[in-house]
C-alpha positions in Angstrom: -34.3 141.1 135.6 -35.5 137.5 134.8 -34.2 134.4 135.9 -31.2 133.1 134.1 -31.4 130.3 131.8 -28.7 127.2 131.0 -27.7 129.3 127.9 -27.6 132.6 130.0 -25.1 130.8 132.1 -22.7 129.5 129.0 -23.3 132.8 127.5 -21.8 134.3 130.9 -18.8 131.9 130.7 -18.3 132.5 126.9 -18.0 135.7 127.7 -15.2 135.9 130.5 -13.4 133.3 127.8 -13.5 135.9 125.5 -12.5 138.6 128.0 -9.3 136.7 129.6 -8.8 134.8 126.2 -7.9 138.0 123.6 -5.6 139.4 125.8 -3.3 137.0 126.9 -3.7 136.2 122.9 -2.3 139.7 122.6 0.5 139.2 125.1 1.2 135.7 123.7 1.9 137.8 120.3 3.9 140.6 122.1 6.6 138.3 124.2 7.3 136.5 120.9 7.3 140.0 119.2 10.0 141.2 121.5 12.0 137.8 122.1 12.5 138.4 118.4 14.0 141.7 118.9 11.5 144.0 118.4 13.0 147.4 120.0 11.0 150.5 118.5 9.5 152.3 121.6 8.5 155.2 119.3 5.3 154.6 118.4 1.8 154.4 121.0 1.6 150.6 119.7 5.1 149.3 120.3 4.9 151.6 123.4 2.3 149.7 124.6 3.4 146.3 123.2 7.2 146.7 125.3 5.0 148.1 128.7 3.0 144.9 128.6 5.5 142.5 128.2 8.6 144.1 129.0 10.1 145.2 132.5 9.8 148.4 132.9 13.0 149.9 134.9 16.6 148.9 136.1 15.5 146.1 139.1 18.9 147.5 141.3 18.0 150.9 140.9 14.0 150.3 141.9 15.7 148.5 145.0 17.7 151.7 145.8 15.2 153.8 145.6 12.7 151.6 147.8 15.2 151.2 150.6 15.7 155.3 150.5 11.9 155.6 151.3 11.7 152.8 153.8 14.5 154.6 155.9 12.5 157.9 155.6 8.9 156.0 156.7 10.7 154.7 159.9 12.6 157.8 160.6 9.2 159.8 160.2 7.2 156.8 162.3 10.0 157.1 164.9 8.9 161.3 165.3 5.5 160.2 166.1 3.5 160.8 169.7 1.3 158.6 171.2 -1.8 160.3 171.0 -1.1 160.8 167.4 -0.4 156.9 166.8 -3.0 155.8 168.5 -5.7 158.4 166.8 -4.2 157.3 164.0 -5.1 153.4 164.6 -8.2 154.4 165.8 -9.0 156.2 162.6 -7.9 153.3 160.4 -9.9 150.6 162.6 -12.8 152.9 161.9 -12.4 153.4 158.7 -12.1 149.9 157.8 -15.4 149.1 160.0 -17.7 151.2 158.6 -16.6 151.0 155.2 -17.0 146.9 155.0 -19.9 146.9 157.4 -21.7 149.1 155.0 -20.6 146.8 152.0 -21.5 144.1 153.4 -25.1 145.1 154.0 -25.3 146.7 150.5 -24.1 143.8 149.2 -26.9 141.8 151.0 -29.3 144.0 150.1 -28.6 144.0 146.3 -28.5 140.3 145.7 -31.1 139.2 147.8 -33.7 141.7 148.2 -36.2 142.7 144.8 -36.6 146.4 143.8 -39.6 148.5 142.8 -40.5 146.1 140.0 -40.9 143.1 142.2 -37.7 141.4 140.8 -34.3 140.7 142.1 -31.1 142.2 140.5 -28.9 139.4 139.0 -25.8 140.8 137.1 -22.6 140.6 139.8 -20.4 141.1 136.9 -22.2 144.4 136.7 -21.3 145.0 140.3 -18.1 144.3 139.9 -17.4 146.7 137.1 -19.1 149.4 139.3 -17.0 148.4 142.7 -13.4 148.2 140.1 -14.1 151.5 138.1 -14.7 153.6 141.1 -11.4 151.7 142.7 -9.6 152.6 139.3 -10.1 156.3 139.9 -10.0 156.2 143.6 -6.4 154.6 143.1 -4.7 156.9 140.1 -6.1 160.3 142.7 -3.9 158.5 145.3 -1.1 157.7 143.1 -0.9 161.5 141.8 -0.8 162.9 145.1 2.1 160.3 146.1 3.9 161.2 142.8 3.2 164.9 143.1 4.5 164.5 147.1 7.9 163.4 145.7 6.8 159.7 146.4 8.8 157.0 143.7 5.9 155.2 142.0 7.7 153.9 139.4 7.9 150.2 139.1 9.7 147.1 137.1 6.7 144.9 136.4 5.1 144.3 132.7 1.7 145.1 133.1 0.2 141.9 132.0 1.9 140.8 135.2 -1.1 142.3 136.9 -3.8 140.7 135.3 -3.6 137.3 136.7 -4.6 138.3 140.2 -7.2 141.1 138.6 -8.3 137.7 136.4 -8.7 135.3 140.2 -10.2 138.4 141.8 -13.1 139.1 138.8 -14.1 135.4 139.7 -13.9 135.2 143.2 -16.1 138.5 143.7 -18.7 137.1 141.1 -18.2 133.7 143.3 -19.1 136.0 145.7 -21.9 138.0 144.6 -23.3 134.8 143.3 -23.1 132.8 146.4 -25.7 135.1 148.0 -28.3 133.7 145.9 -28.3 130.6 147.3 -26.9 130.8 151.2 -27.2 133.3 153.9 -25.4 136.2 154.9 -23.8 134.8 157.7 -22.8 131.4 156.0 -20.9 133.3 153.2 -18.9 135.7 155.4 -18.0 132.4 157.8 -17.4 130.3 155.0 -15.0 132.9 154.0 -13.1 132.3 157.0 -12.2 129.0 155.8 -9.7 130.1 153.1 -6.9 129.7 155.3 -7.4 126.1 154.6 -6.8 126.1 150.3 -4.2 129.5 151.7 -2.4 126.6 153.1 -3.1 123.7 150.8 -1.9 126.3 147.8 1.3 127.3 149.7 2.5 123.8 150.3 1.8 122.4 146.4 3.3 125.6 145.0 6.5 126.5 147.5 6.4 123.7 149.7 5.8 125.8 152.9 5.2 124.0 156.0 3.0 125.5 159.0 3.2 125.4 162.5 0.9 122.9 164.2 -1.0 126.0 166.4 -1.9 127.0 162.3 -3.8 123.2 161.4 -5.1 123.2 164.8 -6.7 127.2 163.8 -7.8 125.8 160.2 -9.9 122.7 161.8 -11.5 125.0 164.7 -13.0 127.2 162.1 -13.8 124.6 159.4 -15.6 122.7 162.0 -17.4 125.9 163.4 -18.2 126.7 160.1 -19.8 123.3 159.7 -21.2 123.2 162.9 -22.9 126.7 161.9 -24.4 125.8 158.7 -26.1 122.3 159.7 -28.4 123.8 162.6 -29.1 127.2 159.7 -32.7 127.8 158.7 -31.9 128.2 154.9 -33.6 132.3 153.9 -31.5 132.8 150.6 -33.7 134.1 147.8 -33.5 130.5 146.0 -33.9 127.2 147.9 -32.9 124.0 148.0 -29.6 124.4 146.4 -27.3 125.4 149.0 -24.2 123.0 147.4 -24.3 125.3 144.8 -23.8 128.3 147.2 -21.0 126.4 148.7 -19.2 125.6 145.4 -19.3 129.1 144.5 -17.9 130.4 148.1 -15.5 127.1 147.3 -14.6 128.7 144.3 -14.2 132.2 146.1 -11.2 130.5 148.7 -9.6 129.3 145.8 -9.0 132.2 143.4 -8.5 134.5 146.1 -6.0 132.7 148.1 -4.1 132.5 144.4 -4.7 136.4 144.2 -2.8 137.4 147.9 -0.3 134.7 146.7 0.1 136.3 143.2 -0.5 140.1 144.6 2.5 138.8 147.5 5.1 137.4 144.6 4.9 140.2 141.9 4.7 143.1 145.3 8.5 141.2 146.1 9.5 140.5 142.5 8.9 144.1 141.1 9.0 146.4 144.1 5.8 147.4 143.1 4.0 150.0 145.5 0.3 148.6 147.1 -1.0 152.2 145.7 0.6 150.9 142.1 -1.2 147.6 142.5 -4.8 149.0 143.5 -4.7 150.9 140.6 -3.8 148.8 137.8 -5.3 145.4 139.1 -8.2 147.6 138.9 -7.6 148.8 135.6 -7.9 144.9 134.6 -10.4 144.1 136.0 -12.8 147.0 134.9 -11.6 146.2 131.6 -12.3 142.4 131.4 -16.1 143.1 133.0 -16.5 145.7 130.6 -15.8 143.7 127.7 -17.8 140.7 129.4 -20.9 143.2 129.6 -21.0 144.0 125.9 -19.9 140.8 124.6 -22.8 139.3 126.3 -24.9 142.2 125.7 -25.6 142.0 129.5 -25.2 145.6 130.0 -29.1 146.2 127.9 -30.9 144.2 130.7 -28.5 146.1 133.4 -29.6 149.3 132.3 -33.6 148.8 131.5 -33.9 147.3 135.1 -32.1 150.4 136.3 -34.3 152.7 134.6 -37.2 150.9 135.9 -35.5 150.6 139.6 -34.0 153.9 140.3 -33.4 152.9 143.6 -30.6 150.4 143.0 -28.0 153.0 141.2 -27.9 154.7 145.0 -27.2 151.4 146.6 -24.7 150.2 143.9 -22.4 154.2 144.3 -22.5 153.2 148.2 -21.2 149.9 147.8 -18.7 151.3 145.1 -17.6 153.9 147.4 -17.2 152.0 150.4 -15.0 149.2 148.4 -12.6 151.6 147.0 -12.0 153.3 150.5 -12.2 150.2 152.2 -9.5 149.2 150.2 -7.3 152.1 150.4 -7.8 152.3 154.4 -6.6 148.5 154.0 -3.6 149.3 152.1 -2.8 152.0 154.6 -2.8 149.9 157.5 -1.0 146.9 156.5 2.1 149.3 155.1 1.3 151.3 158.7 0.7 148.9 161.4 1.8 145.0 159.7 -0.7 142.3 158.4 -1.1 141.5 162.2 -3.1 144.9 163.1 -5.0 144.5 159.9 -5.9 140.8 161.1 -7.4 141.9 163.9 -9.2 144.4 163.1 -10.8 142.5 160.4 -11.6 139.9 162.8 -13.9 142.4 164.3 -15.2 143.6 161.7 -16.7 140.3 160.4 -17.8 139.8 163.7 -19.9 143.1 163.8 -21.2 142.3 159.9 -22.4 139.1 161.1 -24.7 140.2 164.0 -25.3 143.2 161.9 -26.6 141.0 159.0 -28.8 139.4 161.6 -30.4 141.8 162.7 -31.2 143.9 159.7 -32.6 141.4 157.7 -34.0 138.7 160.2 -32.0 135.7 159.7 -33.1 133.2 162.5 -30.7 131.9 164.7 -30.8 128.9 167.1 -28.2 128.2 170.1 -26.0 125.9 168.2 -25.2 128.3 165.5 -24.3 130.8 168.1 -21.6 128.0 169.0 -20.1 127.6 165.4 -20.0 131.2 165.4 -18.3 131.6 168.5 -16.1 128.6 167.7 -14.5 130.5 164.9 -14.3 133.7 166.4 -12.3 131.9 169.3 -9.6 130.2 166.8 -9.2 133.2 164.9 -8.7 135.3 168.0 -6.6 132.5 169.1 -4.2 132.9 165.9 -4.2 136.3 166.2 -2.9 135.6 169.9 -0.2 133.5 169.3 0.8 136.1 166.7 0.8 139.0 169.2 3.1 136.8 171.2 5.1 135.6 168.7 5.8 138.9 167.6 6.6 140.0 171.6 9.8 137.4 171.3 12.7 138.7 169.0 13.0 136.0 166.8 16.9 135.3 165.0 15.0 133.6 161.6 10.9 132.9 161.2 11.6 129.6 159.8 7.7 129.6 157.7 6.1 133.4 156.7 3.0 134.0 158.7 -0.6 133.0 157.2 -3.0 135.4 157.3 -5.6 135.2 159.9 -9.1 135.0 157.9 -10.2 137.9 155.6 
């Protein structure tokens, strides 16, 4: 594929305009439709119109029904042996592993390495589509077998409610993608580790949350590791010289993704809506708005002549697929499992392992003072992670601030 041009770039932003912009036009239309009394469900269109828009079942009765299932989950987690749990964990630390180690490297390998014509492969939004349509179907299998296993799926949200983290998510994976292009491997997925920093900025300017010291202490150790890492690097991205660009895109990455876990984290306790539930139709979204991007921009002819001419690329692009939409649901699994606190250390480890593994696959040079910024943010993630273990030893009356996350 050749090198994109200034007007390739507005094209590319045009396009996502268009994409985001017609349907909130559409549910701009709908909520006035229905403010103004609009109550024939009869029809596929007004059927459609009212699920967008319009909650979607009795709030006190969804509450019901949740509490029901959560007193059967702990009475069935309460049955459980030992061996069995901890197989269990061990299965879901696996899984987890090998799924995003193996993304990880495919993604590395698409963005940065040319094909059998000689030429890299630029279209993340392509990717995107690919990883979100295979998530889509990966998610509604899931959700049929919790429906058909007498699991409630139901849920109160209008489904536009969805789109705004599926909208942050499309750009903070082409952030992403994109961000390869001009940094390392390494720097992205450390860089990465800094979005507790805008996670914490975001969650004072929009509920006024206030975080323990230990947690500004954590944030400074791993910015400053992450610094420290990236001034001794030896630059090897495909295109050089522009590494602020690489960091305003993995800028832009923290950003919209700490306003998707926010969002994903206000409509899961506004709507009782199921993780499963949110997979699927955050995915929905999002395949939908890349899809439309794709064809607007008619981006989707110079995806497919460069994959007739590199056959090789469609295997990579199914792995990557494959390993994101199990990824996720192993994710998904563990956190409504184990707690956010498991999940945070087992992703700690396997960032650690896609680091090295990054390394050493594709050659990245690395002096002794990098191995310190690495290590320095390793230690104050491990560190939060600690002072979580031992918070959650103590039986506290009232947390007085919700956890943050330890770095994804």
């Amino acid at each position: 594929m050749p090198d994109r041009t200034a007007a390739d770039n507005a094209l590319e932003v045009l396009s996502y305009a268009i994409s985001f912009g017609s349907f909130y036009l559409f549910v701009w239309v709908a909520r006035k439709l229905v403010k103004t009394g609009y109550q024939e469900k009869t029809g596929l269109w007004s059927r459609l119109l009212h699920a967008c828009v319009s909650e979607q079942l009795d709030p006190g009765e969804k509450l019901k029904l949740a509490a029901e299932a959560s007193d059967k989950g702990k009475k069935d987690k309460a049955t459980e042996s030992f061996c069995y749990s901890a197989l269990h964990l061990c299965a879901c630390t696996g899984g987890i592993i090998v799924a995003y180690v193996l993304w990880g490297y495919m993604q590395e390998r698409i963005m940065t390495k040319p094909y059998a014509t000689g030429e890299l492969f630029h279209s993340s939004k392509f990717l995107v589509f690919a990883n979100r349509v295979l998530a889509l179907f990966v998610a509604y299998i899931a959700r049929e077998i919790q429906r058909r296993n007498g699991t409630d799926v139901s849920h109160t949200a209008p489904l536009y409610q969805f789109s705004f983290s599926s909208v942050s998510n499309i750009v903070s994976s082409v952030c992403q993608y994109e961000a390869l292009k001009y940094i390392s491997f390494p720097t992205q997925v450390l860089s990465k580790s800094c979005k507790m920093v805008p996670v914490m900025m975001m969650g004072y300017l929009v509920s006024r949350k206030v975080y323990p010291m230990t947690e500004y202490l954590v944030a400074v150790m791993v910015t400053g590791g992450v610094f420290l890492f990236k001034y001794y690097e030896v630059n090897d991205a495909p295109v050089q010289n522009t590494e602020f660009v690489g960091i305003a895109f993995i800028t832009g990455y923290m950003v919209c993704d700490s306003f998707t876990s926010n969002w994903q984290s206000r409509v899961f306790k506004q709507y009782s809506v199921g993780s499963i539930t949110m997979m699927m139709y955050a995915n929905l979204f999002s395949s939908a708005f890349t899809a439309l991007g794709l064809i607007v921009t008619w981006e989707i002819g110079g995806v497919l002549t460069y994959l007739s001419e590199n056959p090789g690329i469609l295997y990579h692009i199914v792995i990557m697929a494959i390993c994101s939409a199990v990824g996720q649901l192993f994710i998904f699994h563990t956190i409504k499992t184990y707690g956010p606190l498991v999940f945070a250390t087992i992703q700690t480890l396997r960032q650690l392992i896609s680091i090295f593994n990054s390394i050493v696959q594709f050659g990245h040079p690395l002096v002794p003072m990098e191995g310190v910024g690495i290590g320095l943010v390793f230690f104050a993630i491990s560190f939060q992670i600690f002072l979580k273990w031992r918070k959650k030893g103590h039986v506290a009356k009232k947390p007085s601030t919700p956890p943050l996350p330890a770095a994804a």
